[in-house]
mmCIF entry with sequence, helices, sheets and N, C-alpha, C, O atoms, coordinates in Angstrom:
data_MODEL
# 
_entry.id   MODEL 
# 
_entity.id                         1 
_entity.type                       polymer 
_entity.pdbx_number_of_molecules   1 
# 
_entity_poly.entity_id                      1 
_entity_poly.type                           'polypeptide(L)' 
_entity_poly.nstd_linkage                   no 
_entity_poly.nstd_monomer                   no 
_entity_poly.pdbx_seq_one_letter_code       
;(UNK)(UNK)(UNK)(UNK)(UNK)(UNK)(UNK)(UNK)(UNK)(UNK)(UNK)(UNK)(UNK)(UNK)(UNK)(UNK)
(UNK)(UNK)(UNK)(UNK)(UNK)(UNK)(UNK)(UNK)(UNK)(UNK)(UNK)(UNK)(UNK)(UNK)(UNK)(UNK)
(UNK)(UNK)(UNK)(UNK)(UNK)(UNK)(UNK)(UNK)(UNK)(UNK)(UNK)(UNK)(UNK)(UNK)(UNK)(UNK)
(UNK)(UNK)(UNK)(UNK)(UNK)
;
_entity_poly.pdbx_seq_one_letter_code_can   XXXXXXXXXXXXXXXXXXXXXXXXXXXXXXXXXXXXXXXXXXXXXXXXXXXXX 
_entity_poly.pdbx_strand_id                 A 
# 
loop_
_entity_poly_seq.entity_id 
_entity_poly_seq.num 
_entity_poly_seq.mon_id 
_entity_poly_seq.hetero 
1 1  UNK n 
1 2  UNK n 
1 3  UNK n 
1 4  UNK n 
1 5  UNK n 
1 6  UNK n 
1 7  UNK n 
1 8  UNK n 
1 9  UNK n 
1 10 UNK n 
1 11 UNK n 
1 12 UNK n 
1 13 UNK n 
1 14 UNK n 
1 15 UNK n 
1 16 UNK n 
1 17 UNK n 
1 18 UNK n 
1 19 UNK n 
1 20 UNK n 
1 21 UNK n 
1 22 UNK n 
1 23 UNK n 
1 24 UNK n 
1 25 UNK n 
1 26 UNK n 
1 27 UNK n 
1 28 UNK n 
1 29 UNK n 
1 30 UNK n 
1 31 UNK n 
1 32 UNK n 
1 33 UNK n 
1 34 UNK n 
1 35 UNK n 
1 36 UNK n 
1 37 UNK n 
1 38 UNK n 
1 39 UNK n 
1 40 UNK n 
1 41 UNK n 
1 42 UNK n 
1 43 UNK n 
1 44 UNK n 
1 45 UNK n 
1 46 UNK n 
1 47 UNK n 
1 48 UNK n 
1 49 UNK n 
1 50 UNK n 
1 51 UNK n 
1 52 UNK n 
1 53 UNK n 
# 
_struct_asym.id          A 
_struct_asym.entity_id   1 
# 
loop_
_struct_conf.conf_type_id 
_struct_conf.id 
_struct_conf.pdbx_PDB_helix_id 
_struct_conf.beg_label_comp_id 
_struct_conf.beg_label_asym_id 
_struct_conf.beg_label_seq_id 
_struct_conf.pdbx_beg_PDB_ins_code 
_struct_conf.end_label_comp_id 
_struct_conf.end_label_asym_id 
_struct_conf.end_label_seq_id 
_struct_conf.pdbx_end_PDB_ins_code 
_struct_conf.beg_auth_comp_id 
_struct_conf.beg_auth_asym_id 
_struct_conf.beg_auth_seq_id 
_struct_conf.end_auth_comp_id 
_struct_conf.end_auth_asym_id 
_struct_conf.end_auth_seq_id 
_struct_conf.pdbx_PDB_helix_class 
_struct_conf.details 
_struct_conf.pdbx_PDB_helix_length 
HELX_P HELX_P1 AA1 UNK A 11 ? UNK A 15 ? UNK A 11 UNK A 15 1 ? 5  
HELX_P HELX_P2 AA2 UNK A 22 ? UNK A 24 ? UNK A 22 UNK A 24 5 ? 3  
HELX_P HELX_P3 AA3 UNK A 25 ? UNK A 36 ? UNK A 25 UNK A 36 1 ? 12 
HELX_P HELX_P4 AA4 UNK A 41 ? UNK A 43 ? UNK A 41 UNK A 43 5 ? 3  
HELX_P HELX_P5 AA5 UNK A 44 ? UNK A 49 ? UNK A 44 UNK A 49 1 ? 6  
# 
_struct_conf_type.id          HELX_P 
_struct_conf_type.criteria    ? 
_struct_conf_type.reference   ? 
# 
loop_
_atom_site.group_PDB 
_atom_site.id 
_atom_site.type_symbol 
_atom_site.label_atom_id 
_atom_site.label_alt_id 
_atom_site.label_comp_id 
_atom_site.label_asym_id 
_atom_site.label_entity_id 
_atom_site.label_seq_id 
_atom_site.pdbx_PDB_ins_code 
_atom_site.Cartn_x 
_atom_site.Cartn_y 
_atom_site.Cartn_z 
_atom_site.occupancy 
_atom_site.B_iso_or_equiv 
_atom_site.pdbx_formal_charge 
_atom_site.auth_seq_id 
_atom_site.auth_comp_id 
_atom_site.auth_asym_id 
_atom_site.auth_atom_id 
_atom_site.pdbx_PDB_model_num 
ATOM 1   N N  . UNK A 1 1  ? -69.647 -0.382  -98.170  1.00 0.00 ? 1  UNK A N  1 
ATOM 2   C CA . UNK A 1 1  ? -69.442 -0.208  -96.764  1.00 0.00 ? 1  UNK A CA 1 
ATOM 3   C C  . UNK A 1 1  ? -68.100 -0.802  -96.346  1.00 0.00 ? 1  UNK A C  1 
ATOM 4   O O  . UNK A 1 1  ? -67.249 -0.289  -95.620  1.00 0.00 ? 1  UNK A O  1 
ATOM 5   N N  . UNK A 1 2  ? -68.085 -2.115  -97.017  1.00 0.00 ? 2  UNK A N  1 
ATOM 6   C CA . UNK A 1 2  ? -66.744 -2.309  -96.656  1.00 0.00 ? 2  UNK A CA 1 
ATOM 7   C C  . UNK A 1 2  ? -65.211 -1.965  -97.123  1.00 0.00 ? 2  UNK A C  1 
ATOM 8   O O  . UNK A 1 2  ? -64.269 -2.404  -96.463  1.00 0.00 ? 2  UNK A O  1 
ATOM 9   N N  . UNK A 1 3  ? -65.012 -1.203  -98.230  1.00 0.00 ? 3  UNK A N  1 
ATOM 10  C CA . UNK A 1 3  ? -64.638 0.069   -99.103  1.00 0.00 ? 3  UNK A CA 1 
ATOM 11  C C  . UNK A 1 3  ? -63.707 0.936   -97.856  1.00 0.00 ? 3  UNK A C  1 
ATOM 12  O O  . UNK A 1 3  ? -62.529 1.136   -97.560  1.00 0.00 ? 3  UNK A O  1 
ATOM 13  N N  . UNK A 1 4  ? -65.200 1.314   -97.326  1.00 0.00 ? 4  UNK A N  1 
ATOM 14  C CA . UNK A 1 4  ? -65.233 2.738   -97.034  1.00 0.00 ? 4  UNK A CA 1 
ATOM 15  C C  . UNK A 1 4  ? -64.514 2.227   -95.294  1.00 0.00 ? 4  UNK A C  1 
ATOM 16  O O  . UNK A 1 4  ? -63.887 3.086   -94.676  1.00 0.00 ? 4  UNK A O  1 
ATOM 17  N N  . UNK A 1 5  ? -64.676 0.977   -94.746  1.00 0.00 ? 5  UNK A N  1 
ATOM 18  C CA . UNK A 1 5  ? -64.312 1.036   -93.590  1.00 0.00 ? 5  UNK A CA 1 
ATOM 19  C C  . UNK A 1 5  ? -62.733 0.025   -93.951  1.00 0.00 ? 5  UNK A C  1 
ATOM 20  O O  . UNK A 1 5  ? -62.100 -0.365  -92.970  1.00 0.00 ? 5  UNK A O  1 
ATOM 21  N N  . UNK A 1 6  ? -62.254 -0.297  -95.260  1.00 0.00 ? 6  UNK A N  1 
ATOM 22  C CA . UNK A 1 6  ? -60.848 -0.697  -95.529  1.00 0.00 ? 6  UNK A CA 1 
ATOM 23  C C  . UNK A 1 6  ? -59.996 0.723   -95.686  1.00 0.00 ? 6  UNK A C  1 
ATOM 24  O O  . UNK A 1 6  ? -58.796 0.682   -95.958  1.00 0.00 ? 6  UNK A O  1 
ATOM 25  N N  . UNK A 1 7  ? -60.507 1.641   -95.549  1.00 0.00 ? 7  UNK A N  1 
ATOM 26  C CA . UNK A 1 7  ? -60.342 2.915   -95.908  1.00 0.00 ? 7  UNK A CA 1 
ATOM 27  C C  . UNK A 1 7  ? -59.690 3.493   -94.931  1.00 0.00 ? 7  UNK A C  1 
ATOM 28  O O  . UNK A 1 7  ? -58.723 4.221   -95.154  1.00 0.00 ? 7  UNK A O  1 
ATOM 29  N N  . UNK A 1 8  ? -60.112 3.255   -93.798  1.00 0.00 ? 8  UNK A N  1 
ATOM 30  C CA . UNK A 1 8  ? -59.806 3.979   -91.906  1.00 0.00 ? 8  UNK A CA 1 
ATOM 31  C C  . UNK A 1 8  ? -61.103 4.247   -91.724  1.00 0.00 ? 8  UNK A C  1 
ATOM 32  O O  . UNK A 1 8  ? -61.396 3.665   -90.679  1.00 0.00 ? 8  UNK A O  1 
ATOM 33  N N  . UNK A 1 9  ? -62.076 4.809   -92.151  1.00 0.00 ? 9  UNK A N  1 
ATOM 34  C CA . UNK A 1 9  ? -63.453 5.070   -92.065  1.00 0.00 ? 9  UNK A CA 1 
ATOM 35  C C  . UNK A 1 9  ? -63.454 4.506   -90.649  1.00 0.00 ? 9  UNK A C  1 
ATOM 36  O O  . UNK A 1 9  ? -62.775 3.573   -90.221  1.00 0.00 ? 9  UNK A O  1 
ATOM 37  N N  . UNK A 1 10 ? -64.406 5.303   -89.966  1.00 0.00 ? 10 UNK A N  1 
ATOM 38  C CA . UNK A 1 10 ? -64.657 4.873   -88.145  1.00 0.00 ? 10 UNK A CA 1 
ATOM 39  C C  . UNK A 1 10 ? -66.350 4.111   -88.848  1.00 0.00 ? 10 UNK A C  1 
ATOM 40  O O  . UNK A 1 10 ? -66.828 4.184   -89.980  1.00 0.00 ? 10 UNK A O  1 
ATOM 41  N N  . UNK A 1 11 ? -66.783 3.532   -87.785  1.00 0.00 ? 11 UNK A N  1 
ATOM 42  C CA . UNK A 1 11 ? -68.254 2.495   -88.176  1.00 0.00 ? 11 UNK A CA 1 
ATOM 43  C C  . UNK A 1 11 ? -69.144 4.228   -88.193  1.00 0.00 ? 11 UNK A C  1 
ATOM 44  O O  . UNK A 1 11 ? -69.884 4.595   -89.105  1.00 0.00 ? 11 UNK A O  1 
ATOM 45  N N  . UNK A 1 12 ? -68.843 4.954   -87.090  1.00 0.00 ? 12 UNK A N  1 
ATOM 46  C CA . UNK A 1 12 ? -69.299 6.238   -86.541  1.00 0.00 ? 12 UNK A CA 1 
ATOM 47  C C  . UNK A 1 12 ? -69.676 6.933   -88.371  1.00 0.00 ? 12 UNK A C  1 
ATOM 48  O O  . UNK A 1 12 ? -70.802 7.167   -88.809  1.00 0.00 ? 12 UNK A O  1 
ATOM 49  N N  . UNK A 1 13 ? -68.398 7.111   -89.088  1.00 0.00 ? 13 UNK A N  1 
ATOM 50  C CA . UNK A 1 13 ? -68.130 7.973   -90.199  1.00 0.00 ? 13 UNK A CA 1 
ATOM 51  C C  . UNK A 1 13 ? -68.694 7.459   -91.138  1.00 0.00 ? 13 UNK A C  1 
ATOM 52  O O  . UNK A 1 13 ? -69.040 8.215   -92.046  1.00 0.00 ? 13 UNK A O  1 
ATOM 53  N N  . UNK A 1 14 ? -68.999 5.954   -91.264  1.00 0.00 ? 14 UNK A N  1 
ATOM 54  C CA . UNK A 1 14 ? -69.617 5.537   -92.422  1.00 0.00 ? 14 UNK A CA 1 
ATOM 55  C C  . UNK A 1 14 ? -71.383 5.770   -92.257  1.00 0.00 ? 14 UNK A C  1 
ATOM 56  O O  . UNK A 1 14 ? -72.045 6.141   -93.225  1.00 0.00 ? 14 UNK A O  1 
ATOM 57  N N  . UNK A 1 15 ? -71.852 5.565   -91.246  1.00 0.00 ? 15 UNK A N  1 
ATOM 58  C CA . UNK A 1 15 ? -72.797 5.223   -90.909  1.00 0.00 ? 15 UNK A CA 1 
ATOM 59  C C  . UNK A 1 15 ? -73.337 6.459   -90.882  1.00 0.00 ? 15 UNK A C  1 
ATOM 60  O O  . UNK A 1 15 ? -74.566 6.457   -90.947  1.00 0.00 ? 15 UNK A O  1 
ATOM 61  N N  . UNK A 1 16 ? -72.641 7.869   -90.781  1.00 0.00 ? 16 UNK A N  1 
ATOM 62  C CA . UNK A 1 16 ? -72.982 9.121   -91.431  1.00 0.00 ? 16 UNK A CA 1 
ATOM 63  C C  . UNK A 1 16 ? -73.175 9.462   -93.011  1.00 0.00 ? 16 UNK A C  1 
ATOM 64  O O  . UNK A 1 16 ? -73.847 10.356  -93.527  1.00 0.00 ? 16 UNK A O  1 
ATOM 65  N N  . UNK A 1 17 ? -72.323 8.406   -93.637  1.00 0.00 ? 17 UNK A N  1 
ATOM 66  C CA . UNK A 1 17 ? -72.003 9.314   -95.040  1.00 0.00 ? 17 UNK A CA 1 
ATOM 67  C C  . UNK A 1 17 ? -72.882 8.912   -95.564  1.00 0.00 ? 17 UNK A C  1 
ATOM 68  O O  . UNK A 1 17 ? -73.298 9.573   -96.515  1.00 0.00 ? 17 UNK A O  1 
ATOM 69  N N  . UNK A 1 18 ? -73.982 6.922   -94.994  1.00 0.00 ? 18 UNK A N  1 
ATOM 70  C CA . UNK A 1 18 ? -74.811 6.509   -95.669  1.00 0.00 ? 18 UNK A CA 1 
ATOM 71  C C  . UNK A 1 18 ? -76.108 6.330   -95.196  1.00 0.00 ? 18 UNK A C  1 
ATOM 72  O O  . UNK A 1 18 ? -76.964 5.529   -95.571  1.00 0.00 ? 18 UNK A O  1 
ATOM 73  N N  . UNK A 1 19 ? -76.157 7.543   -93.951  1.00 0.00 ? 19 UNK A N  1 
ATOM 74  C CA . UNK A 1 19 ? -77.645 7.819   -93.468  1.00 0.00 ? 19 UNK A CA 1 
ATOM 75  C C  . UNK A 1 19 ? -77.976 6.374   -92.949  1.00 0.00 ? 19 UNK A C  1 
ATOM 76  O O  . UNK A 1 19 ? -78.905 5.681   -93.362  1.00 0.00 ? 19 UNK A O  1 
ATOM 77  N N  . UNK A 1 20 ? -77.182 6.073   -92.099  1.00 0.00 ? 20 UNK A N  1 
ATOM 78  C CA . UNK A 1 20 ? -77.364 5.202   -91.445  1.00 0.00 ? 20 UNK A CA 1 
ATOM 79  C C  . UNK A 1 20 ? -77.244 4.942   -90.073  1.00 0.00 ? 20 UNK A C  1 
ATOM 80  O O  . UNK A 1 20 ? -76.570 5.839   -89.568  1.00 0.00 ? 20 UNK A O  1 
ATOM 81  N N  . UNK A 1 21 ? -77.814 3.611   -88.754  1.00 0.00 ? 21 UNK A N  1 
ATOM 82  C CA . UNK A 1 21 ? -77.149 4.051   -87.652  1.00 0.00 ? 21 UNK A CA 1 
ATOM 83  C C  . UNK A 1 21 ? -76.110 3.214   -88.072  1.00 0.00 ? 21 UNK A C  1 
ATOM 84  O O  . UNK A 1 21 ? -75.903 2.689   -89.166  1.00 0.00 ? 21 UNK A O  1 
ATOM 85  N N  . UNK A 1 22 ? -75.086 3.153   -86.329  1.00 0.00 ? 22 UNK A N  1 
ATOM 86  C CA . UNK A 1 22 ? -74.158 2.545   -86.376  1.00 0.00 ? 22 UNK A CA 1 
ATOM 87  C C  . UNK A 1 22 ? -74.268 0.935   -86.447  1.00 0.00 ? 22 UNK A C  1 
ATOM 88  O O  . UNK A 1 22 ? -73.489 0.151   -86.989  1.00 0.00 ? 22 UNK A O  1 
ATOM 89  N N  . UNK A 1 23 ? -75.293 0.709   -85.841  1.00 0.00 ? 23 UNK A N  1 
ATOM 90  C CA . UNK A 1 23 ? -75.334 -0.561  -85.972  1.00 0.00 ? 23 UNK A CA 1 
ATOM 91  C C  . UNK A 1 23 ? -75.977 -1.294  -86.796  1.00 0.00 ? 23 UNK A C  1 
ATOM 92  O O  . UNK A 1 23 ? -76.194 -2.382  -86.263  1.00 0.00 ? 23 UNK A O  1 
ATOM 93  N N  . UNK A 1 24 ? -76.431 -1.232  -87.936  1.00 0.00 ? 24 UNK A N  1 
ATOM 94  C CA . UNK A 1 24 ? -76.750 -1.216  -89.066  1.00 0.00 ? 24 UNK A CA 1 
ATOM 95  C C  . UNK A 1 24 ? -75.171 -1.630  -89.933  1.00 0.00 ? 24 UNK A C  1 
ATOM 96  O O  . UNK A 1 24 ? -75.183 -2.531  -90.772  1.00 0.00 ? 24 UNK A O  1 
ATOM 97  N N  . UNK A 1 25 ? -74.174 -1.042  -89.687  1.00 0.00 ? 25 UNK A N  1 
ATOM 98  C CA . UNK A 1 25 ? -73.285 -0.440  -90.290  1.00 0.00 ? 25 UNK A CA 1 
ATOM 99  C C  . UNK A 1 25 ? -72.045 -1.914  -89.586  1.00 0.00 ? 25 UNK A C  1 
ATOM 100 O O  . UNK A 1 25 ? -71.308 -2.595  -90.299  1.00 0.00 ? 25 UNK A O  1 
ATOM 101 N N  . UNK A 1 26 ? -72.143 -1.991  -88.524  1.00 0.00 ? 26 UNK A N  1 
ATOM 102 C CA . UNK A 1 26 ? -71.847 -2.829  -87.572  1.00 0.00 ? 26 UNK A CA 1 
ATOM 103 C C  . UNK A 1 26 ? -72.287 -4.592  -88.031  1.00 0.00 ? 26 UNK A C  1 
ATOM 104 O O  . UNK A 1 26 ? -71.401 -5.446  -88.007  1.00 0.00 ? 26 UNK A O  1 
ATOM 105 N N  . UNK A 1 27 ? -73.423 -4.876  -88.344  1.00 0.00 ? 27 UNK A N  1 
ATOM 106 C CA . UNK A 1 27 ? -74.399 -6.256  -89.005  1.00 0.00 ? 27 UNK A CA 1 
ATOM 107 C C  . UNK A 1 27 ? -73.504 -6.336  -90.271  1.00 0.00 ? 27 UNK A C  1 
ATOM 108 O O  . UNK A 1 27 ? -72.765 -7.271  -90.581  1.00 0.00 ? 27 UNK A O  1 
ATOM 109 N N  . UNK A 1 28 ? -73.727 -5.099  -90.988  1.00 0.00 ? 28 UNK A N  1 
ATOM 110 C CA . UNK A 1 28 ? -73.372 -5.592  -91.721  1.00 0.00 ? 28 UNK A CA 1 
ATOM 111 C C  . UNK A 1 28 ? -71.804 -5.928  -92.524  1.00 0.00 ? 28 UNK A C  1 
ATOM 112 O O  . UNK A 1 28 ? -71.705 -6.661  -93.508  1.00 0.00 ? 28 UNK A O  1 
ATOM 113 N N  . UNK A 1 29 ? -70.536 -5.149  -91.795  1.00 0.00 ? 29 UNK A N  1 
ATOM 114 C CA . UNK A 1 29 ? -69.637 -5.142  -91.732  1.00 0.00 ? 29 UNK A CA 1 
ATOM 115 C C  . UNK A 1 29 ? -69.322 -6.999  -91.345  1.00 0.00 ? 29 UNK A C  1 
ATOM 116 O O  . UNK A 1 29 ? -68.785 -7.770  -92.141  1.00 0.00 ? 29 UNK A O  1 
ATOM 117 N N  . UNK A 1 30 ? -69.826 -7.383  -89.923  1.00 0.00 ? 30 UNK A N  1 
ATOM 118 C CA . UNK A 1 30 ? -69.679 -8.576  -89.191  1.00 0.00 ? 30 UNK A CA 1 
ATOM 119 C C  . UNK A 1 30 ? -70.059 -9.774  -90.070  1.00 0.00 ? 30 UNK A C  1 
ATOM 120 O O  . UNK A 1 30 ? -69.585 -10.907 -89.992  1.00 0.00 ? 30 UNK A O  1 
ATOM 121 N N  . UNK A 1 31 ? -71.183 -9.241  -91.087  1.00 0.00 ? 31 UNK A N  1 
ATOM 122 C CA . UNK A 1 31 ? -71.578 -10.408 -92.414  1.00 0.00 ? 31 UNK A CA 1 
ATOM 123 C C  . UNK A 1 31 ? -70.410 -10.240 -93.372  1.00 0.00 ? 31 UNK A C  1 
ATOM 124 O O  . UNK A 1 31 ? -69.941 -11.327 -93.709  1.00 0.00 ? 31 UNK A O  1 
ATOM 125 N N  . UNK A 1 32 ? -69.690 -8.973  -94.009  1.00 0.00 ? 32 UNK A N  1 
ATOM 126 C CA . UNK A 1 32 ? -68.345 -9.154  -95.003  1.00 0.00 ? 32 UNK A CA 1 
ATOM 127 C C  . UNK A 1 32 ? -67.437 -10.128 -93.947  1.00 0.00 ? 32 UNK A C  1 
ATOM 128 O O  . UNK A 1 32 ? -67.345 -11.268 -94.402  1.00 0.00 ? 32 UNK A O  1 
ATOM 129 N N  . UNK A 1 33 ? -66.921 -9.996  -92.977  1.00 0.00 ? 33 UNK A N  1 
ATOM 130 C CA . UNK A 1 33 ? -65.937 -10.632 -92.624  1.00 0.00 ? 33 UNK A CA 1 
ATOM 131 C C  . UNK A 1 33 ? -66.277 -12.032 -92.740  1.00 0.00 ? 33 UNK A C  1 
ATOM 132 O O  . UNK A 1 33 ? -65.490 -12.769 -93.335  1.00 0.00 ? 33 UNK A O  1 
ATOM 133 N N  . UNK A 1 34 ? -67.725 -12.662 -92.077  1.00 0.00 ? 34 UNK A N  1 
ATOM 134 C CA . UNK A 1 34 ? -67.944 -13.911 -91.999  1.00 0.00 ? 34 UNK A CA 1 
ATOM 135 C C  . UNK A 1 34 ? -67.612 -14.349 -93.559  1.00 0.00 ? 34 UNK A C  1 
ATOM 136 O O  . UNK A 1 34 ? -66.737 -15.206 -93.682  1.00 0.00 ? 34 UNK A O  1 
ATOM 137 N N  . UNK A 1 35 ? -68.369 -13.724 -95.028  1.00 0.00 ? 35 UNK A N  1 
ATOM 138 C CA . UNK A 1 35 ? -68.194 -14.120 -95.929  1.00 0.00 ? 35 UNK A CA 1 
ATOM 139 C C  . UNK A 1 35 ? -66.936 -14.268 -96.310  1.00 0.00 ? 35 UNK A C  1 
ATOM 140 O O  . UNK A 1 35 ? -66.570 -15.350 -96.770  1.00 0.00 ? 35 UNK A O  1 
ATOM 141 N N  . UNK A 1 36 ? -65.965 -13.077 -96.164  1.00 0.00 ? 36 UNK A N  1 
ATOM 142 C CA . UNK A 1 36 ? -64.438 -13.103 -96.832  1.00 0.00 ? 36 UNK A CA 1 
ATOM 143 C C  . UNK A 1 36 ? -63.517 -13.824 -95.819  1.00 0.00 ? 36 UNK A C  1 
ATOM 144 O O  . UNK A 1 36 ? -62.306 -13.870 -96.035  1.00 0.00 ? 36 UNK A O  1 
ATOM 145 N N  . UNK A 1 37 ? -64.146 -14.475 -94.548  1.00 0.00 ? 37 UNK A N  1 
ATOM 146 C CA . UNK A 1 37 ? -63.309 -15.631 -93.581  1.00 0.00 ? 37 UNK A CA 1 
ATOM 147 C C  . UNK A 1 37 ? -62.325 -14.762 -93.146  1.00 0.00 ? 37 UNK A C  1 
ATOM 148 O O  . UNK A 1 37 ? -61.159 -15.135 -93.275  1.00 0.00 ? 37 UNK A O  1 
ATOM 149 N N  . UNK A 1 38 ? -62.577 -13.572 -92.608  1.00 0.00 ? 38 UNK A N  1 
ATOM 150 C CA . UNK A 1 38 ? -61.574 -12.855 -91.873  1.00 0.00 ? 38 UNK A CA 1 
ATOM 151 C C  . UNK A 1 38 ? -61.971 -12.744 -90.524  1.00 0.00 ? 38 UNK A C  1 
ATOM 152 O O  . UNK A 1 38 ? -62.849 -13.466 -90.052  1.00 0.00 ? 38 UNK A O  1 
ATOM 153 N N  . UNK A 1 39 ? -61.336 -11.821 -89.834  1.00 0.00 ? 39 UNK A N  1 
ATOM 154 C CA . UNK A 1 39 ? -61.768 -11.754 -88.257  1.00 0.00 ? 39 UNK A CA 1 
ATOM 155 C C  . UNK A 1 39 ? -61.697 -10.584 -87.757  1.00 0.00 ? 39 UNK A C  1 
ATOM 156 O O  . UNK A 1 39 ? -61.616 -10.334 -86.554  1.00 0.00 ? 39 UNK A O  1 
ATOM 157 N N  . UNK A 1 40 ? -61.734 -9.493  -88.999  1.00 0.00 ? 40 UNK A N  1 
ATOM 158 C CA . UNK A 1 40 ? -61.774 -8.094  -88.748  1.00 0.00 ? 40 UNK A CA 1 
ATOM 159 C C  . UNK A 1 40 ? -61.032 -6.896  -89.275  1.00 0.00 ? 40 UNK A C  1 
ATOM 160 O O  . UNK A 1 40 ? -60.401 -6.968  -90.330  1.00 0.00 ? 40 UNK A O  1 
ATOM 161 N N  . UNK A 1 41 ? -61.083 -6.036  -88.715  1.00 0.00 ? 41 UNK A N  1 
ATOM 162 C CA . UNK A 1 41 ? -61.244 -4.925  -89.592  1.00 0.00 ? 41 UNK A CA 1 
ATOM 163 C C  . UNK A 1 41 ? -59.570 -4.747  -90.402  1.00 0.00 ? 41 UNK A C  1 
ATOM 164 O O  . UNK A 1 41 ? -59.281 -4.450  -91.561  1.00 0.00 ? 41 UNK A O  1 
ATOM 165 N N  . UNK A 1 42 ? -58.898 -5.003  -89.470  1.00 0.00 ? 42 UNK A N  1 
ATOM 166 C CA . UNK A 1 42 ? -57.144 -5.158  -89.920  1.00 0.00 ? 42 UNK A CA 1 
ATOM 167 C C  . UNK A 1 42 ? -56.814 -6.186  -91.056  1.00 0.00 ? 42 UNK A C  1 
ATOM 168 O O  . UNK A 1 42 ? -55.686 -6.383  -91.508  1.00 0.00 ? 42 UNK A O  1 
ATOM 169 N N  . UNK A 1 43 ? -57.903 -6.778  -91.427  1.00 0.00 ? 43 UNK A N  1 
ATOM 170 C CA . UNK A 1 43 ? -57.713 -7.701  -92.541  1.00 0.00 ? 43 UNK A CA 1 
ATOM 171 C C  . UNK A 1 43 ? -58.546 -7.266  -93.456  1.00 0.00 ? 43 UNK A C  1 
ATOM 172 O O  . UNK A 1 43 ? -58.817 -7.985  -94.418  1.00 0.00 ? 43 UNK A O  1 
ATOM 173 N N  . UNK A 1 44 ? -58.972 -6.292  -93.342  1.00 0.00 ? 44 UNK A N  1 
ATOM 174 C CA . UNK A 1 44 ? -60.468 -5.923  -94.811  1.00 0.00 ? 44 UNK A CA 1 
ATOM 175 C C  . UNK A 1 44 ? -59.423 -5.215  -96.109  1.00 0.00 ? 44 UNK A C  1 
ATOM 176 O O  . UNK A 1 44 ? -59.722 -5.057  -97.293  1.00 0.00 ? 44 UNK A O  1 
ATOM 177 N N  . UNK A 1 45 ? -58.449 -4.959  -95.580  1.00 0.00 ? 45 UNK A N  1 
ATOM 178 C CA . UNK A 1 45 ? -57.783 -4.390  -97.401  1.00 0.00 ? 45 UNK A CA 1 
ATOM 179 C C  . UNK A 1 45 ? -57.634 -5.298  -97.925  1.00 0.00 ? 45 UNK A C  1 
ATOM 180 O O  . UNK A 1 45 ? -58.195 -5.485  -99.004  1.00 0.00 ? 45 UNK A O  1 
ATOM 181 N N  . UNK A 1 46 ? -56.733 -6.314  -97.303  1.00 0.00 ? 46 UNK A N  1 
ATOM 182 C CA . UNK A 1 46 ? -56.171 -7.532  -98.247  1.00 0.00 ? 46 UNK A CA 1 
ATOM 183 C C  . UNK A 1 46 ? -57.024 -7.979  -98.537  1.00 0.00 ? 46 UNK A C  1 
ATOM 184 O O  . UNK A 1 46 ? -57.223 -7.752  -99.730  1.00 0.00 ? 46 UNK A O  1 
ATOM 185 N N  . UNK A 1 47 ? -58.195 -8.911  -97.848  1.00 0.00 ? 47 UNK A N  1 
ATOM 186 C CA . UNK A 1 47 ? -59.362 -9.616  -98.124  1.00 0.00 ? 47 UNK A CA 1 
ATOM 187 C C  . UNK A 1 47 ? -60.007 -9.164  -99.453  1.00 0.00 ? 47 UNK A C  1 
ATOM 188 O O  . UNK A 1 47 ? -60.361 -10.030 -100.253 1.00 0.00 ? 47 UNK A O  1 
ATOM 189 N N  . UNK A 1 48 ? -60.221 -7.539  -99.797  1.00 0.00 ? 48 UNK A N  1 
ATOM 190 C CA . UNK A 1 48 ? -60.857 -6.841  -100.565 1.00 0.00 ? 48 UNK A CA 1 
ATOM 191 C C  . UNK A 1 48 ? -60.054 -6.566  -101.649 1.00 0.00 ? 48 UNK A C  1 
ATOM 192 O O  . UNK A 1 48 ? -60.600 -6.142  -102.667 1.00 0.00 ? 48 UNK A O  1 
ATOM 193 N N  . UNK A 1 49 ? -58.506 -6.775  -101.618 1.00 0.00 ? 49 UNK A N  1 
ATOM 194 C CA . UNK A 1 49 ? -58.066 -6.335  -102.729 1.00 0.00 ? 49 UNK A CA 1 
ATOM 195 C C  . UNK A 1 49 ? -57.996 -7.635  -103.740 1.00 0.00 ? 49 UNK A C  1 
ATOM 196 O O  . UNK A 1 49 ? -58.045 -7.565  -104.968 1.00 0.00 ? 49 UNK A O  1 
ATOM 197 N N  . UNK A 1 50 ? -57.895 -8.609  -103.104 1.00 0.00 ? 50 UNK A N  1 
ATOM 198 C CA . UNK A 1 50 ? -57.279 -10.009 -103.637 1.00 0.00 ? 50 UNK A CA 1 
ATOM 199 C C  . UNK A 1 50 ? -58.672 -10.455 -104.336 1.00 0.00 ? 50 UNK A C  1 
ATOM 200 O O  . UNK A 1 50 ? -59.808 -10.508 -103.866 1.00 0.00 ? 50 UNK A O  1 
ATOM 201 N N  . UNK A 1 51 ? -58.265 -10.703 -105.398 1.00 0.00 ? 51 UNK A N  1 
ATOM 202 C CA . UNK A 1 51 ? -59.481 -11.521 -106.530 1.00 0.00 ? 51 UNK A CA 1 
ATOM 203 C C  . UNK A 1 51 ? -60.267 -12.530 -105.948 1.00 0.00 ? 51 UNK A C  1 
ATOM 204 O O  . UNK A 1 51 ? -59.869 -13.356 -105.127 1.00 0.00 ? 51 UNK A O  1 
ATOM 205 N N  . UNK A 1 52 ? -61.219 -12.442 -106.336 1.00 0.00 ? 52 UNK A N  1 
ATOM 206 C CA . UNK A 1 52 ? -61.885 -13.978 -106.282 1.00 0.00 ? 52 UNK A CA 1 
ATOM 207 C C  . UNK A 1 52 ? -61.857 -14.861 -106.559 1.00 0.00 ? 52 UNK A C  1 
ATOM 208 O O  . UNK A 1 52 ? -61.937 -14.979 -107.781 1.00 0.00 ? 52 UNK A O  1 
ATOM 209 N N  . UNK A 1 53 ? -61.737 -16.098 -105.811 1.00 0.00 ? 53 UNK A N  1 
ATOM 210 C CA . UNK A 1 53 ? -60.586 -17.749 -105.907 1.00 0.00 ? 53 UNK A CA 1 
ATOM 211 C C  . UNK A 1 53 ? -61.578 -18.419 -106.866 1.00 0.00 ? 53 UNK A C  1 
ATOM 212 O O  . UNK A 1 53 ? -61.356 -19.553 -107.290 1.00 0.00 ? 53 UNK A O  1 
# 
């Protein structure tokens, strides 16, 4: 999910591709950031590309 929304993916587009609602899609997006200590969506490539410390 978080892939697909480092991607441009809208919450709208993911939450289609994985038979899901949006807010579903939304929880759990808001749990990657808390884990990878970001503050949103403009930071999910780097966060995601960079190895684990």
């Amino acid at each position: 999910m978080a892939r697909l929304a480092a991607d441009g993916r809208t919450n709208r587009d993911i939450a289609q591709a994985l038979f899901l609602t949006t807010r579903t899609v939304e929880a759990h997006l808001t749990a990657s950031y808390r884990k990878l200590a970001i503050r949103g969506r403009a930071q999910l490539s780097a966060a995601i590309a960079e190895p684990p410390a």
